[in-house]
C-alpha positions as CSV (number, residue, x, y, z in Angstrom):
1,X,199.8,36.3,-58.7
2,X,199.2,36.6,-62.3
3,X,197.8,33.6,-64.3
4,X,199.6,32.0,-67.6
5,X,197.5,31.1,-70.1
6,X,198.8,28.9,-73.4
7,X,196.9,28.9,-76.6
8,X,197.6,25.9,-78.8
9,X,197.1,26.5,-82.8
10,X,196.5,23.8,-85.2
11,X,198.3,25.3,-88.1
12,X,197.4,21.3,-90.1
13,X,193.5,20.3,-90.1
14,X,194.6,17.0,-91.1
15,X,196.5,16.4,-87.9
16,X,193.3,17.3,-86.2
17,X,190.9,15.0,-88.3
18,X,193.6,12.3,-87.9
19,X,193.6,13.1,-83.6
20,X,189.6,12.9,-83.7
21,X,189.6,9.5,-85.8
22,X,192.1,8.0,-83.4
23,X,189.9,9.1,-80.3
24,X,186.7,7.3,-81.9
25,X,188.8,3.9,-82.5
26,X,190.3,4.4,-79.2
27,X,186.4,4.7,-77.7
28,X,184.9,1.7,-79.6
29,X,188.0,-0.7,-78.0
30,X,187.2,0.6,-74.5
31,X,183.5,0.1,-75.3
32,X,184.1,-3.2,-76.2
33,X,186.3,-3.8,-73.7
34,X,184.1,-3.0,-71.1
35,X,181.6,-5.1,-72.9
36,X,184.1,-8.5,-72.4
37,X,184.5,-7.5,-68.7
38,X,180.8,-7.4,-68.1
39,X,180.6,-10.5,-69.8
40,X,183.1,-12.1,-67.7
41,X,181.5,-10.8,-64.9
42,X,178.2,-12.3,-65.3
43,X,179.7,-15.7,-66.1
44,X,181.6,-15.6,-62.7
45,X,178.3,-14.7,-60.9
46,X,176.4,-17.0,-63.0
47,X,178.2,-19.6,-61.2
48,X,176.9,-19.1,-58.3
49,X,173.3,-20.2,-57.6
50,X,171.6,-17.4,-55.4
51,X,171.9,-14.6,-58.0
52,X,170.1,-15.0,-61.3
53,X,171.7,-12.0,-63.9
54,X,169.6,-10.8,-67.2
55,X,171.3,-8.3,-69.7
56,X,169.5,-4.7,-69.9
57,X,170.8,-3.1,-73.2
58,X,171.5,0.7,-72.9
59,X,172.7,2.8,-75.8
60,X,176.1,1.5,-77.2
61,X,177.2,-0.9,-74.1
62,X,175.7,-3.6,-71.7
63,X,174.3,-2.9,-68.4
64,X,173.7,-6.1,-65.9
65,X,170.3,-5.6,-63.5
66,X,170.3,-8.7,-61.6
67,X,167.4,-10.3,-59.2
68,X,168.5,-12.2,-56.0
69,X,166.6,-15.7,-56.0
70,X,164.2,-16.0,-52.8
């Protein structure tokens, strides 16, 4: 069965600059997006009194490491 293929040419490099601009906004606001839902998150479990959470920073975004309290 033979195989299609479909090449795409950018004839305007603006349109491309613009694409690549939008994709980097687009990244911060899920970046801090999932910043606010981490942060949400360790409120929730913050309420509770057998888990104890500490931020661990990694590159651009949070990570939560948490210790169980004996």
């Amino acid at each position: 069965m033979p195989q299609s293929r479909i090449k795409f040419h950018i004839k305007d490099k603006g349109v491309l600059k613009k694409d690549q601009e939008l994709f980097k906004k687009d990244n911060r606001l899920f970046l801090k997006e999932q910043e606010l839902f981490l942060k949400c998150l360790v409120l929730f479990y913050r309420c509770r009194e057998s888990v104890s959470y500490h931020f661990v920073e990694v590159s651009s975004f949070m990570r939560i490491s948490y210790e169980e309290k004996a």
